[in-house]
Steps between C-alpha positions, in 0.01 A plus 500: 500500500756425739901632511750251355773724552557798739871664464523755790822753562692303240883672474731350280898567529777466221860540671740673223835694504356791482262429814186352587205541213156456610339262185113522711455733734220416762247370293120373560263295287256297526379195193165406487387118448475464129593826357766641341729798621735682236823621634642766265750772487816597315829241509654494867207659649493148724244265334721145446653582879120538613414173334833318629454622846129356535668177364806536714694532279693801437868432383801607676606762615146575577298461740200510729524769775122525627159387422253284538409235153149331609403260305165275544591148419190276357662207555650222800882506323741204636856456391821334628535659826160644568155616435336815443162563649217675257429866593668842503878492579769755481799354244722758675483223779609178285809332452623459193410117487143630518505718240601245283198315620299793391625589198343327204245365704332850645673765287669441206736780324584520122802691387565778260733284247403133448918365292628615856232312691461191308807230466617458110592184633195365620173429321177708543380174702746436702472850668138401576615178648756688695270771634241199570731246682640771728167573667315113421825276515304192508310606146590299242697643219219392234233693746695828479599512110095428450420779719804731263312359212150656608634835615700572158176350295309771734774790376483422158796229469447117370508305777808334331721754487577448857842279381639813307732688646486915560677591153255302334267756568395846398480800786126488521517160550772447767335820672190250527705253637584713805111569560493124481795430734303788725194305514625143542406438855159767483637760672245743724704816373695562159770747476544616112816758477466635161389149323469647181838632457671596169181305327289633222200620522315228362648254696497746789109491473453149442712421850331728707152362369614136622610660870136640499343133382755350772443739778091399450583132506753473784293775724835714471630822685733636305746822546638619156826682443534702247587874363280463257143646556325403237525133576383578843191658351407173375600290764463658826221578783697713665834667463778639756706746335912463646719855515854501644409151691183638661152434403331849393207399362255193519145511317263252331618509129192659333559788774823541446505555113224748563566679766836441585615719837893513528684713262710206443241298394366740263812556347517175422186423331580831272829328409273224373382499109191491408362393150169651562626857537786550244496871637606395839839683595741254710600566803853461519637499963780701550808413685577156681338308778753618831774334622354222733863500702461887580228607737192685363367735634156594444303356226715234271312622217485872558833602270312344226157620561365806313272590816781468783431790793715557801323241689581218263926616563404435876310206597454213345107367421321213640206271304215665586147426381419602138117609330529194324534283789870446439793626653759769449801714621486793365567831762272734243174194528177641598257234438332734236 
């Protein structure tokens, strides 16, 4: 399979009054063709800034500082101005009229809250045709509300539900919406920061079932956002696990519930319930990530960390290779 998307050094800034906080610190990862990578970690570790950056889009005051985003475009794109050649290209080197190009067509992002991403004003339809007519101006209108019409019917919505507006309809069903608006113009890569926020668990299941039916039928790679592990069991190939804005683990999923290798990681999973051993004790992390404006010395993790030794006060670790296959930074790994 090849690489759809290769992030490389990625550092993220946030300017603030208090000084300069550093939201991803020098990260690396690589997305396979067709797979799915889960991002996960606790709130503020730096997933939605990961995911905004590879989309360029990372809200002021933030910004990029360093790093390379390479990402292999399938397709010849034109648009008003220009044209995009197929092939690997760095977004860190495109204006912002070509991102706008890309977006939608090549990677499509869907957002954590769909009422503050969806206009009560406008019918579910007329987003599609909006999305549609921005990349294909000379589609006709009918051409894009047919092509709404199959993507809801393929989420689970009547096709003619597409002239109701976003009150109209329940969470579950305006989070759909957003997959749809995501996959409007078949996008090569799908972004999903937390989609199955503040949701049940029924519905929570039946949406992540229809992301696995669409990922098949649209030949998807998808990176999922979320803090919540047990939907990435389900879901993902492979995981990254995010600390303090740094990547300290990454492992194919069935490794990584086994064997995990960071003490982060496993602290995590034993913070997890689990039905099938009512015995199980949960783990409960003390402290607080660290200040991301203050420098860190050492390992981010090691105030935390039950197994911290002199060495983890003094220099910080790098991803090395794991047993598994994986990576991790971890000062105390062995490879045992």
């Amino acid at each position: 399979m090849g690489i759809v998307l290769n992030i490389q050094d990625l550092t993220v800034t946030y300017k603030t009054r208090r000084g300069t906080a550093c939201g991803v610190n020098n990260v690396s990862l690589e997305l396979e063709e067709n797979r799915t990578l889960g991002l996960a970690g606790e709130s503020g570790c730096g997933k939605s800034t990961l995911g905004r950056a590879i989309m360029r889009l990372v809200p002021y005051p933030g910004r990029i500082v360093n790093g390379s985003i390479i990402l292999d475009i399938d397709r010849d794109i034109e648009y008003q101005g220009g044209f995009i050649g197929k092939g690997p290209k760095d977004l860190m080197e495109f204006s912002e009229n070509e991102m706008r190009a890309l977006r939608g067509e090549e990677m499509a992002y869907i957002f954590q809250d769909p009422m503050t991403s969806l206009n009560p004003m406008k019918t579910i339809g007329s987003h599609f045709v909006e999305l549609v007519k921005a990349h294909y101006p000379t589609m006709e209108k009918a051409e894009a509300i047919e092509r709404a019409k199959e993507i809801l019917e393929n989420l689970g919505i009547l096709p003619e539900r597409v002239d109701d507006y976003p009150h109209q309809f329940s969470g579950g069903m305006r989070q759909r919406v957003m997959i749809g608006l995501g996959l409007a113009l078949r996008p090569r890569l799908l972004i999903a920061d937390e989609p199955t926020t503040s949701l049940d668990v029924i519905v929570e299941a039946q949406i992540l079932q229809q992301m696995a039916q669409l990922k098949e039928k649209f030949n998807l790679t998808m990176m999922l956002i979320t803090h919540n592990l047990g939907v990435l069991a389900q879901t993902a190939d492979s995981i990254a696990i995010m600390y303090a804005g740094r990547i300290v683990e990454v492992a194919d999923t069935g490794a990584l519930f086994e064997r995990p290798q960071h003490p982060y990681t496993k602290a995590l999973l034993e913070s997890v319930p689990d039905v099938t051993k009512p015995e199980k004790t949960l783990c409960c992390i003390p402290g607080s990530p660290p200040d991301l404006i203050q420098p860190i010395s050492g390992c981010p993790y090691g105030p935390r960390c039950a197994q911290m030794k002199d060495t983890c006060r003094r220099i910080e670790p790098l991803l090395v290779r794991s047993s598994t296959g994986g990576l991790v930074a971890c000062n105390q790994y062995t490879g045992d």
